[in-house]
SEFI-96239 format. One record per residue: chain; residue in three letters; y, x, z of N, C-alpha, C, CB in turn; residue number from 1. Coordinates in steps of 0.2 Angstrom, whole numbers, plus 5000, padded with zeros to 4 digits. Atoms other than C-alpha are relative to their C-alpha. Glycine has a CB too. Example, Ala and Ser with C-alpha at 12.3 -4.5 7.8 and 13.67 -1.06 7.14 Angstrom:
BEGIN
<vovex "A","Ala",<4994,5004,5000>,<4978,5062,5039>,<5006,5004,5000>,<5000,4995,5006>,1>
<vovex "A","Ser",<4994,4996,4999>,<4995,5068,5036>,<5005,4996,5003>,<5002,5002,4993>,2>
This chain:
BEGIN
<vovex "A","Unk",<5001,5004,5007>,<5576,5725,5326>,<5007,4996,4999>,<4994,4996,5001>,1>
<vovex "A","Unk",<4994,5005,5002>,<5595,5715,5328>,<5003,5004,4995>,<5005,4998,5005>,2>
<vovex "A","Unk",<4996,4998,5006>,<5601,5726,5314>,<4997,4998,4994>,<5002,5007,4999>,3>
<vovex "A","Unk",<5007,5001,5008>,<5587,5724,5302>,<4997,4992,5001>,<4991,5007,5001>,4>
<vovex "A","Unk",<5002,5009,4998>,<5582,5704,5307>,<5005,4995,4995>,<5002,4997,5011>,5>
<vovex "A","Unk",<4997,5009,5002>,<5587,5689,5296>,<5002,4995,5004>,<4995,4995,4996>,6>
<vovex "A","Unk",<5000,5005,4996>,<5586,5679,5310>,<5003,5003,5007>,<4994,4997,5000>,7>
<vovex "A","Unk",<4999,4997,4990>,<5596,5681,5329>,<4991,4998,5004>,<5008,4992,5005>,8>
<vovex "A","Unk",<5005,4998,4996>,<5581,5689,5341>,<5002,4994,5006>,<5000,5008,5002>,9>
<vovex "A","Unk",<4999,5004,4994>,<5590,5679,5356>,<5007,4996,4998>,<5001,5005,5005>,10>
<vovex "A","Unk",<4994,5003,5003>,<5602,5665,5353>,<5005,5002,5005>,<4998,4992,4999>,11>
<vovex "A","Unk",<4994,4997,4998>,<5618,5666,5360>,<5001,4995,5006>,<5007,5002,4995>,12>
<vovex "A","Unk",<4999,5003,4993>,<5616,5651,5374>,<4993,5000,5001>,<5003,4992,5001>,13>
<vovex "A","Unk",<5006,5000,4995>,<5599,5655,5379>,<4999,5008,5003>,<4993,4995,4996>,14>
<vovex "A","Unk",<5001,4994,4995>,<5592,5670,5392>,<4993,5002,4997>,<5001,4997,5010>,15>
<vovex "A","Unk",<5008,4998,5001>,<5575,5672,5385>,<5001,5003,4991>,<4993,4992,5001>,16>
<vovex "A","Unk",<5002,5000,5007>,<5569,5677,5366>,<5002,4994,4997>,<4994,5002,5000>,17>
<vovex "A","Unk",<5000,5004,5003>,<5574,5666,5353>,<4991,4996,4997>,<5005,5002,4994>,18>
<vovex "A","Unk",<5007,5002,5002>,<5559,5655,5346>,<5001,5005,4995>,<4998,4991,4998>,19>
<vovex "A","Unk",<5003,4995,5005>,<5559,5667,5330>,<4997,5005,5003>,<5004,5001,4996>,20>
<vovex "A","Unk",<5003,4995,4997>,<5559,5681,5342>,<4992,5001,5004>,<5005,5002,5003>,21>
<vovex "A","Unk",<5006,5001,4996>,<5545,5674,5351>,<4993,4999,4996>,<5001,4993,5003>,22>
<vovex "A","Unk",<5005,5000,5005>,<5534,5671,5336>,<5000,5008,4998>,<5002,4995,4994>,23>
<vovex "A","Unk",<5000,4994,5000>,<5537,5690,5331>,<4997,5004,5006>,<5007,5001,5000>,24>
<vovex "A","Unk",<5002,4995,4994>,<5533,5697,5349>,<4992,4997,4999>,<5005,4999,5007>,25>
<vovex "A","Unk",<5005,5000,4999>,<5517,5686,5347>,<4995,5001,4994>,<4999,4994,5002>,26>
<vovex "A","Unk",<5003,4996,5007>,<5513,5692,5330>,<4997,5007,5002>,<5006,5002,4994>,27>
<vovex "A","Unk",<5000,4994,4997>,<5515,5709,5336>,<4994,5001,5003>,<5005,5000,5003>,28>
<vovex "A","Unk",<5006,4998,4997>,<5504,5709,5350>,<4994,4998,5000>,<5001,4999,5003>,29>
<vovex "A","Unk",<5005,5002,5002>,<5491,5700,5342>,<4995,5006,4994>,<5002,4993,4997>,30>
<vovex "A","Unk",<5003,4994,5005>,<5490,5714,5328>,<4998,5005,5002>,<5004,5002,4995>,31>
<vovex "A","Unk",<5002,4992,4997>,<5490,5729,5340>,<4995,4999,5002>,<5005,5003,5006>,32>
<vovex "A","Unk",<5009,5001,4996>,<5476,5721,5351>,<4996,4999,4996>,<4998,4994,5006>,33>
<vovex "A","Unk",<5005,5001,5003>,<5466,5717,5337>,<4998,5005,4996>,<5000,4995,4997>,34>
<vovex "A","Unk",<5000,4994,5003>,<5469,5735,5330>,<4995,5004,5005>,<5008,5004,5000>,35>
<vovex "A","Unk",<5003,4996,4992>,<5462,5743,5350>,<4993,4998,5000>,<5004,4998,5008>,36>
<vovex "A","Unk",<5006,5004,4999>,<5449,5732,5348>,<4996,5000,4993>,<5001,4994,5003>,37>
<vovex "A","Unk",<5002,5003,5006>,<5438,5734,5332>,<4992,4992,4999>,<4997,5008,4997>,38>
<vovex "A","Unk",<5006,5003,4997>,<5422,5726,5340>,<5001,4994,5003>,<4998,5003,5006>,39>
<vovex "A","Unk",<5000,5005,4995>,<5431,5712,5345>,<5004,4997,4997>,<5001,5001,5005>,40>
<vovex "A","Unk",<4992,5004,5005>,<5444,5700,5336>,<5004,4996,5002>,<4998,4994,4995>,41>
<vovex "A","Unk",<4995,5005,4998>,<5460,5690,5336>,<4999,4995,4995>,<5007,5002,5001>,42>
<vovex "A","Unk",<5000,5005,5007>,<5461,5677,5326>,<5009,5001,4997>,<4999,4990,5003>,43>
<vovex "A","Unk",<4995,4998,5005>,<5474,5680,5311>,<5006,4995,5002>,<4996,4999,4991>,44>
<vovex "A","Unk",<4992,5003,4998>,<5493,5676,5316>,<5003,4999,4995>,<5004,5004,5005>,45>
<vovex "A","Unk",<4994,4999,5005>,<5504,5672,5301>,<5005,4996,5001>,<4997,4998,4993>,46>
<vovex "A","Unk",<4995,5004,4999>,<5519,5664,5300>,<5001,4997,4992>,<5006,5005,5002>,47>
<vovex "A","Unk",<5002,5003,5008>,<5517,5652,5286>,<5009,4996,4996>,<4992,4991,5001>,48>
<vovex "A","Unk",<4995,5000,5002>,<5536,5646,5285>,<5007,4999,5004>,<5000,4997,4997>,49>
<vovex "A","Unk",<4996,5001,4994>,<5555,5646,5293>,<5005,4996,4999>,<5003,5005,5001>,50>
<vovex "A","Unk",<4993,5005,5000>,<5567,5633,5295>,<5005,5001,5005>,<4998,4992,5001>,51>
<vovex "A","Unk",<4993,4998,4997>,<5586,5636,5300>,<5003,4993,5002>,<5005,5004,4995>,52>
<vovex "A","Unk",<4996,5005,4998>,<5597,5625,5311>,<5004,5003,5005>,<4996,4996,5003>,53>
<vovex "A","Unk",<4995,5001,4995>,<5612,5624,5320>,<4998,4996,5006>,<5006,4998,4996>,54>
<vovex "A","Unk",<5002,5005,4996>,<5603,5611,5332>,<4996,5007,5005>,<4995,4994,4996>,55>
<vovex "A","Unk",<5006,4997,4999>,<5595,5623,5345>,<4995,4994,5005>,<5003,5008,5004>,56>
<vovex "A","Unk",<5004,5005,4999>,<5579,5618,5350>,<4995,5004,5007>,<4996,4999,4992>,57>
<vovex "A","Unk",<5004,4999,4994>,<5564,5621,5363>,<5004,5005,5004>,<4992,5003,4997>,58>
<vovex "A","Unk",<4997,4999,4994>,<5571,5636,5375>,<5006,5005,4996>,<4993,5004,5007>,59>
<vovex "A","Unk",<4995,4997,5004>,<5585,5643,5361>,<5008,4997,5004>,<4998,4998,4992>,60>
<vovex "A","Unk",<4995,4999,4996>,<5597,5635,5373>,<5000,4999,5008>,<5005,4996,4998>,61>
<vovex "A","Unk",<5002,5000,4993>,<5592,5637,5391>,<5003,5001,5004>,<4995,5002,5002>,62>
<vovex "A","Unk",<4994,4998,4997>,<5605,5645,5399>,<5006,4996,4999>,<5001,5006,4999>,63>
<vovex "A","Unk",<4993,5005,5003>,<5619,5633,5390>,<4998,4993,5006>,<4999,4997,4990>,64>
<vovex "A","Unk",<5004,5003,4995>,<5606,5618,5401>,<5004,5001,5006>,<4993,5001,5001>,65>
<vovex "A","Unk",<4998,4997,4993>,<5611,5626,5416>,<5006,5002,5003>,<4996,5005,5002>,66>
<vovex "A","Unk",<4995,4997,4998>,<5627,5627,5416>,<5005,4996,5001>,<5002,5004,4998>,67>
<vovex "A","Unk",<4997,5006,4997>,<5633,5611,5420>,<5010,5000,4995>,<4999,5000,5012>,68>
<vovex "A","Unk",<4995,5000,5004>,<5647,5612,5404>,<5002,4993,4998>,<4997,5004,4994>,69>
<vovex "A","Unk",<4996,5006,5003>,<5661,5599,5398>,<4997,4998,4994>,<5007,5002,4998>,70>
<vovex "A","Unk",<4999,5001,5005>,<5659,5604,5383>,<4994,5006,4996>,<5008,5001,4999>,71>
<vovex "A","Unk",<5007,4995,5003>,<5644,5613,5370>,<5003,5006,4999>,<4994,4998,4993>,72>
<vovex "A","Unk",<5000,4993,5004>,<5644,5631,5365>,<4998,5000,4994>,<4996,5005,5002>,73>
<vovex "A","Unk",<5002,5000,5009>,<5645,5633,5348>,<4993,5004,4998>,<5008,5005,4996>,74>
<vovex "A","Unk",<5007,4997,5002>,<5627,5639,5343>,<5002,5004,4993>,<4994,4993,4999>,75>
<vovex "A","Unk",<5000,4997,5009>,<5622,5650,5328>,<4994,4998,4999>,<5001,5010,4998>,76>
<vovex "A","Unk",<5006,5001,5004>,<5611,5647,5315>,<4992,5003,5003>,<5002,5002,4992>,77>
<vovex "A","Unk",<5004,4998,4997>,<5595,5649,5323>,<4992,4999,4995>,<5000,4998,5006>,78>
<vovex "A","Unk",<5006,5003,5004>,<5576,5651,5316>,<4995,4998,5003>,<4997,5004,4996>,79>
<vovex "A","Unk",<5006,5004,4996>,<5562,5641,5318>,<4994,4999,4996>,<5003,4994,5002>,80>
<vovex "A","Unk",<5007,4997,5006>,<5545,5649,5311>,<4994,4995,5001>,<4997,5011,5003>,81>
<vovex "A","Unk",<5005,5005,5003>,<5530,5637,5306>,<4996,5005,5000>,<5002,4997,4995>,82>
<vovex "A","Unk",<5005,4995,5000>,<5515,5648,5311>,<4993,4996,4999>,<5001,5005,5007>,83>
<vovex "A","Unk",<5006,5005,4999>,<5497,5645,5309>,<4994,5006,5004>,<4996,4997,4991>,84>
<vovex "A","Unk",<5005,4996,4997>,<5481,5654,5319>,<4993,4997,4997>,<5000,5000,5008>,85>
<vovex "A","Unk",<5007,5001,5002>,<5466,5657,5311>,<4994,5001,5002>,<5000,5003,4996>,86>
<vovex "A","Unk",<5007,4997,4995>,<5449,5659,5320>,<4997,5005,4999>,<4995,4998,5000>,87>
<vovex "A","Unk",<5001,4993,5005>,<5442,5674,5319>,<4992,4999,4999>,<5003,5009,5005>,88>
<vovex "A","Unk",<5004,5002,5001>,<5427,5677,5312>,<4994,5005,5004>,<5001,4998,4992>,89>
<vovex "A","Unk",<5004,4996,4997>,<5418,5690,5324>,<5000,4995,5006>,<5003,5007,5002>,90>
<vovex "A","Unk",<5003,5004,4997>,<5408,5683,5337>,<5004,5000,5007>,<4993,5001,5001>,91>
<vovex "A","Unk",<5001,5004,4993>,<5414,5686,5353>,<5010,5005,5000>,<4990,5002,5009>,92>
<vovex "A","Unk",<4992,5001,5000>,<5437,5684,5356>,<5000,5006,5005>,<5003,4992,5003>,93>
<vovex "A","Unk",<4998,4998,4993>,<5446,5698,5366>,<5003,4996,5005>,<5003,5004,4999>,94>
<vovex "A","Unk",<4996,5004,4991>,<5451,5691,5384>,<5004,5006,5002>,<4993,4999,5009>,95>
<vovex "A","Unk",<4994,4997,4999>,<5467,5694,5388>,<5003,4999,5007>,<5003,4999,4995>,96>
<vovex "A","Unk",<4997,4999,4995>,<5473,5696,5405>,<5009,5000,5001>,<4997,5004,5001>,97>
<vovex "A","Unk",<4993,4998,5003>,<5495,5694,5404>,<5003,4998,5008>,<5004,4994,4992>,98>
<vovex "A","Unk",<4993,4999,4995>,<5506,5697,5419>,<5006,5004,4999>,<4999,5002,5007>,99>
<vovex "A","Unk",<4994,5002,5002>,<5524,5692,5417>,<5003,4998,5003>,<5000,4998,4996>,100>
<vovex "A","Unk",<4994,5006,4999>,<5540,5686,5418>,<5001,4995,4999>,<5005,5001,4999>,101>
<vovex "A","Unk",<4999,5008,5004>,<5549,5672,5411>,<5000,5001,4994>,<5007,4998,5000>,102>
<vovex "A","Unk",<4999,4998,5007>,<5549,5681,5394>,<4993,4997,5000>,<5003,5007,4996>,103>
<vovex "A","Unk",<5007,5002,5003>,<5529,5675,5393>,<5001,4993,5000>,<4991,5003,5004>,104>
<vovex "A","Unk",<5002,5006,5003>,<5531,5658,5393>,<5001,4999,4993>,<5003,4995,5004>,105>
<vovex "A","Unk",<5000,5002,5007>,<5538,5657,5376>,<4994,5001,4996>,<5004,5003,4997>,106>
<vovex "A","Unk",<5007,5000,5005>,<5521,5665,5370>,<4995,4995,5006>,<4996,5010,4998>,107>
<vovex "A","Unk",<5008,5004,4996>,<5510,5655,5384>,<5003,4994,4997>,<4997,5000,5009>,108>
<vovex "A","Unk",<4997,5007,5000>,<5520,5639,5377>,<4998,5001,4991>,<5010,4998,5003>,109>
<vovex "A","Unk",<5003,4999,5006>,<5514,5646,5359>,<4994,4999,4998>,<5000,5003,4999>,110>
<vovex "A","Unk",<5009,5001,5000>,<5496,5644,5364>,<4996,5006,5002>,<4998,4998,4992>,111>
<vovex "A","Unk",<5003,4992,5000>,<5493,5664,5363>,<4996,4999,5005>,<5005,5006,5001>,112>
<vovex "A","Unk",<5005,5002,4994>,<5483,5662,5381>,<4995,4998,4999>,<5002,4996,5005>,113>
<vovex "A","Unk",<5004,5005,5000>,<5473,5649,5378>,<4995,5001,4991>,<5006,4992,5001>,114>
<vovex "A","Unk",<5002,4999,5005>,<5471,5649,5359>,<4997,5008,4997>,<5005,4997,4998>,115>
<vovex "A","Unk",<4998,4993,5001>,<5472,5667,5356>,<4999,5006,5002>,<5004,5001,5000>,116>
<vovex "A","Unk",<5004,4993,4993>,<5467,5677,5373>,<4997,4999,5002>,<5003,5002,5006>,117>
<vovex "A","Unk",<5008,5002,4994>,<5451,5670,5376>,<5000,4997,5005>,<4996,5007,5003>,118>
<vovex "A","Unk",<4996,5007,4994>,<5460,5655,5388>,<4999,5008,5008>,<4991,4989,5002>,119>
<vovex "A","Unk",<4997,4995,4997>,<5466,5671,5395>,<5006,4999,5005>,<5003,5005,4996>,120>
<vovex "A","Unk",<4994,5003,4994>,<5477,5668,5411>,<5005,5004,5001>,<4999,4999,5008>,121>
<vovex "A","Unk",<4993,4999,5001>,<5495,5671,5415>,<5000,4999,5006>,<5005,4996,4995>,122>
<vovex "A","Unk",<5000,4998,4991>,<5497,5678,5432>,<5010,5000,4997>,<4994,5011,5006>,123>
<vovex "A","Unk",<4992,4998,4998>,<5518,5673,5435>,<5002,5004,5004>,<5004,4994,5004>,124>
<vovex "A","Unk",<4999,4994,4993>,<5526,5688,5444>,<4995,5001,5002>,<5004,4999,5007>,125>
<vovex "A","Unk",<5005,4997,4995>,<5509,5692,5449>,<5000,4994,5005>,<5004,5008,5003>,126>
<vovex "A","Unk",<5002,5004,4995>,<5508,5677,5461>,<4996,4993,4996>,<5007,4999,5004>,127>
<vovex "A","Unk",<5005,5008,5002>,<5504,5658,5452>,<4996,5002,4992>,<5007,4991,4998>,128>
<vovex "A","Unk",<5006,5000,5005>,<5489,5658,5440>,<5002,4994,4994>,<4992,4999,5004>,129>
<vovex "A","Unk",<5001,5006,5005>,<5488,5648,5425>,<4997,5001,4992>,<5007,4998,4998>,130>
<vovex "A","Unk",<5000,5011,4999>,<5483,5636,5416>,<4998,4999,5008>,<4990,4994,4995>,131>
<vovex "A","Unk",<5001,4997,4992>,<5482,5633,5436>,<4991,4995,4997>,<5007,4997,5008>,132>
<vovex "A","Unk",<5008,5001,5000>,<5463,5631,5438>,<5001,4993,5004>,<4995,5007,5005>,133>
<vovex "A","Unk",<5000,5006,4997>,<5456,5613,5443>,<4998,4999,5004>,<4999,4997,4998>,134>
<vovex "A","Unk",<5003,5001,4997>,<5446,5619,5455>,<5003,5008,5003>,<4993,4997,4998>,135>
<vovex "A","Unk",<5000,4992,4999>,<5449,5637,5465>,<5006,5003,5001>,<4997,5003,4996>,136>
<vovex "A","Unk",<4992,4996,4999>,<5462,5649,5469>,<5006,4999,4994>,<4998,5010,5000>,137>
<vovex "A","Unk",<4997,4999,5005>,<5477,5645,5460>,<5007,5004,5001>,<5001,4994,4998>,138>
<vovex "A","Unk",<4998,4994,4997>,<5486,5660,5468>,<4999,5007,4999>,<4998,4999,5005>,139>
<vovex "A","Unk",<5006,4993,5004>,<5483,5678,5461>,<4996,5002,5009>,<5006,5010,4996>,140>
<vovex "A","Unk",<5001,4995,4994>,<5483,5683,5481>,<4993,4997,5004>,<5008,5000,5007>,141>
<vovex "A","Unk",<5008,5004,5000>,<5467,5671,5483>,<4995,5002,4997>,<5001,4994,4998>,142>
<vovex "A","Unk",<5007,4999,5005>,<5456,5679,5470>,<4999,5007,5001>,<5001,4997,4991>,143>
<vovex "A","Unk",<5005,4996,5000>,<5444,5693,5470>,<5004,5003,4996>,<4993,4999,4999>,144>
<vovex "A","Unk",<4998,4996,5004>,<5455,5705,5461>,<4997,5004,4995>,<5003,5004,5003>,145>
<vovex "A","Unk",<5004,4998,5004>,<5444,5717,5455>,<4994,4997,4996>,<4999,5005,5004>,146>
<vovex "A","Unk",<5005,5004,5005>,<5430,5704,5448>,<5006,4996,4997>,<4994,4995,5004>,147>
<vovex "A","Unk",<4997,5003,5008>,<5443,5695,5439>,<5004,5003,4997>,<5004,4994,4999>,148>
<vovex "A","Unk",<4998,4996,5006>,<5452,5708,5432>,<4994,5004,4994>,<5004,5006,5004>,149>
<vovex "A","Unk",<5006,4997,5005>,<5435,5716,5425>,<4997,4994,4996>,<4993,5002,5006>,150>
<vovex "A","Unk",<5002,5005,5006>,<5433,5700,5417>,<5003,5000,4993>,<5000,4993,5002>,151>
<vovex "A","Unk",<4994,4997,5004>,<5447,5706,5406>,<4997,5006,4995>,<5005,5003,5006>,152>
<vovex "A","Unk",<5002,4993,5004>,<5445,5716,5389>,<5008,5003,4998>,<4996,4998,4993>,153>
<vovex "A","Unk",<4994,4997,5002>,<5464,5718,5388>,<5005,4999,5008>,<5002,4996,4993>,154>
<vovex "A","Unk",<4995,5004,4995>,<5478,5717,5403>,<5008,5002,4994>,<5001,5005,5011>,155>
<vovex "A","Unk",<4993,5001,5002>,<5496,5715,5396>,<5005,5001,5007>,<5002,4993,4996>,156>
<vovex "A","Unk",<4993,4998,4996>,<5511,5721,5408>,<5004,4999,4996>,<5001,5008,5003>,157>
<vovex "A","Unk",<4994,5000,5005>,<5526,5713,5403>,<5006,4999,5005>,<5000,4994,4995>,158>
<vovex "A","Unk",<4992,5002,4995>,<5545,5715,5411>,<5005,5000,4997>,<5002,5004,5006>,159>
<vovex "A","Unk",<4993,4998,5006>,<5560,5714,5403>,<5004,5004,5004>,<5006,4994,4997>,160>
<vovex "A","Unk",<4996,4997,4998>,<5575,5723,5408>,<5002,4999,5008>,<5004,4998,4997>,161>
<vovex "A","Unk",<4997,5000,4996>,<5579,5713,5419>,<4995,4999,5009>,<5004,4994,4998>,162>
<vovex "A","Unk",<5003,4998,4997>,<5565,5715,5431>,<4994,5006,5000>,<4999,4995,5001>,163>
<vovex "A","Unk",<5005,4992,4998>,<5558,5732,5427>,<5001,5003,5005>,<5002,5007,4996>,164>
<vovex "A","Unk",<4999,4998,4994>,<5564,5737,5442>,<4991,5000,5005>,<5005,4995,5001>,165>
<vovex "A","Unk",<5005,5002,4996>,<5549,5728,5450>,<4993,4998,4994>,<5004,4993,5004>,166>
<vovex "A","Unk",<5004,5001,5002>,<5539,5731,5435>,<4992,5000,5002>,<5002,5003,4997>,167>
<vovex "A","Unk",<5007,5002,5001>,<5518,5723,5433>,<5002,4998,5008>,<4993,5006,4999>,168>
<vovex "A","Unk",<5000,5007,4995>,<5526,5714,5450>,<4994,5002,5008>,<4996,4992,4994>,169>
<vovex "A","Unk",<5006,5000,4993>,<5514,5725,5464>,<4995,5001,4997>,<4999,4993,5004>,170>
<vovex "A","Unk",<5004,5002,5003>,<5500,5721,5451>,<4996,5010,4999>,<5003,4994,4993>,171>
<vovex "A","Unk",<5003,4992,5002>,<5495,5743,5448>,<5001,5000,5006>,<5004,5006,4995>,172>
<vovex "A","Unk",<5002,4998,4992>,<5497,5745,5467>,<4995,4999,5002>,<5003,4998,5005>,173>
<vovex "A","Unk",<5006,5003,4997>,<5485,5732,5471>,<4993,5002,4999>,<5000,4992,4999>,174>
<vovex "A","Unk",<5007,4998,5005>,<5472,5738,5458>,<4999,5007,5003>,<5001,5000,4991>,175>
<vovex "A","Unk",<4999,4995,5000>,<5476,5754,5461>,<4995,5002,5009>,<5009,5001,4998>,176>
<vovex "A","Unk",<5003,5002,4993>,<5471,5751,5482>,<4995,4996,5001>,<5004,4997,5004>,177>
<vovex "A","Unk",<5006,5004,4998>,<5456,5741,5480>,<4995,5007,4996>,<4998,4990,4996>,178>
<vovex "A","Unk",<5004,4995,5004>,<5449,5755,5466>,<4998,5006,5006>,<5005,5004,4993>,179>
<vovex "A","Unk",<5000,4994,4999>,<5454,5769,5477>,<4995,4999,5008>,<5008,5002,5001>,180>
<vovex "A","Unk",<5002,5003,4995>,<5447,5761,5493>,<4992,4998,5000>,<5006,4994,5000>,181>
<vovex "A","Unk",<5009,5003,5001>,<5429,5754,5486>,<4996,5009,4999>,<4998,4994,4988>,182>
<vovex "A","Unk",<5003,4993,5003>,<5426,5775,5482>,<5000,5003,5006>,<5003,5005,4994>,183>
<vovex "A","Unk",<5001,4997,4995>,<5428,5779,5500>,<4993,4999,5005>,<5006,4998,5003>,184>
């Protein structure tokens, strides 16, 4: 999409998605999963308006942070989309299950998890759980795999580039070895 975008996907000092692109990616996957699922709803994602700034803001300069600079990096005009979520109006929300990298906090910092994935958890790399629970395993390697994945009407596998390598993080092995293993 950087040829065809009004807006930079990724700003130029930060390592993740830009917040516009982040709103985009959670559009996105809010429309596909509520496409797979007819029986089952999201609540309606829109993006109601976009304000530009040379200021970057939330994680649009996160790598610039960290780099212990004299002087700033000149930033480009960046967007910054004004969304709303609507409720849906079917009775019961798909549960969304999301192991990820770093790229999901922008959408778990958007609410999508909580608001949006049926307070759907966010297994980091496959290891820390979250929202971390207030009581109980906050560890994936602590919990009953196969009962809480089956509590799941959706999983998300997300990696970027930079850790496809070690794409779902173990997370298809492990399942893959308890499935195969309960049929013996």
């Amino acid at each position: 999409m950087k040829d065809s975008s009004p807006h930079p996907l990724f700003p130029k000092t930060g390592i993740h998605w830009s917040s516009y692109g982040e709103v985009l990616v959670a559009d996105s996957l809010v429309k596909y999963i509520d496409a797979l699922n007819p029986l089952q709803s999201m609540p309606s994602f829109s993006i109601k308006s976009i304000n530009t700034s040379s200021k970057m803001k939330h994680r649009d300069d996160d790598i610039e942070k960290g780099m212990n600079l004299l002087f700033d990096i000149p930033d480009l005009v960046m967007a910054y989309p004004k969304y709303h979520l609507e409720k849906s109006t079917k009775e019961k929300n798909t549960k969304v299950l999301s192991i990820a990298d770093s790229y999901y906090w922008g959408l778990y910092n958007l609410g999508l998890s909580k608001h949006t994935f049926g307070n759907g958890q966010f297994w980091f790399y496959n290891k820390k759980i979250y929202p971390k629970p207030e009581e109980g395993p906050q560890l994936v390697s602590e919990l009953n795999l196969v009962e809480t994945v089956e509590k799941n009407d959706v999983i998300i596998l997300m990696s970027t580039d930079a850790t496809l390598h070690r794409f779902a993080f173990g997370f298809i092995d492990q399942l893959y070895e308890l499935y195969y293993n309960q049929n013996e």
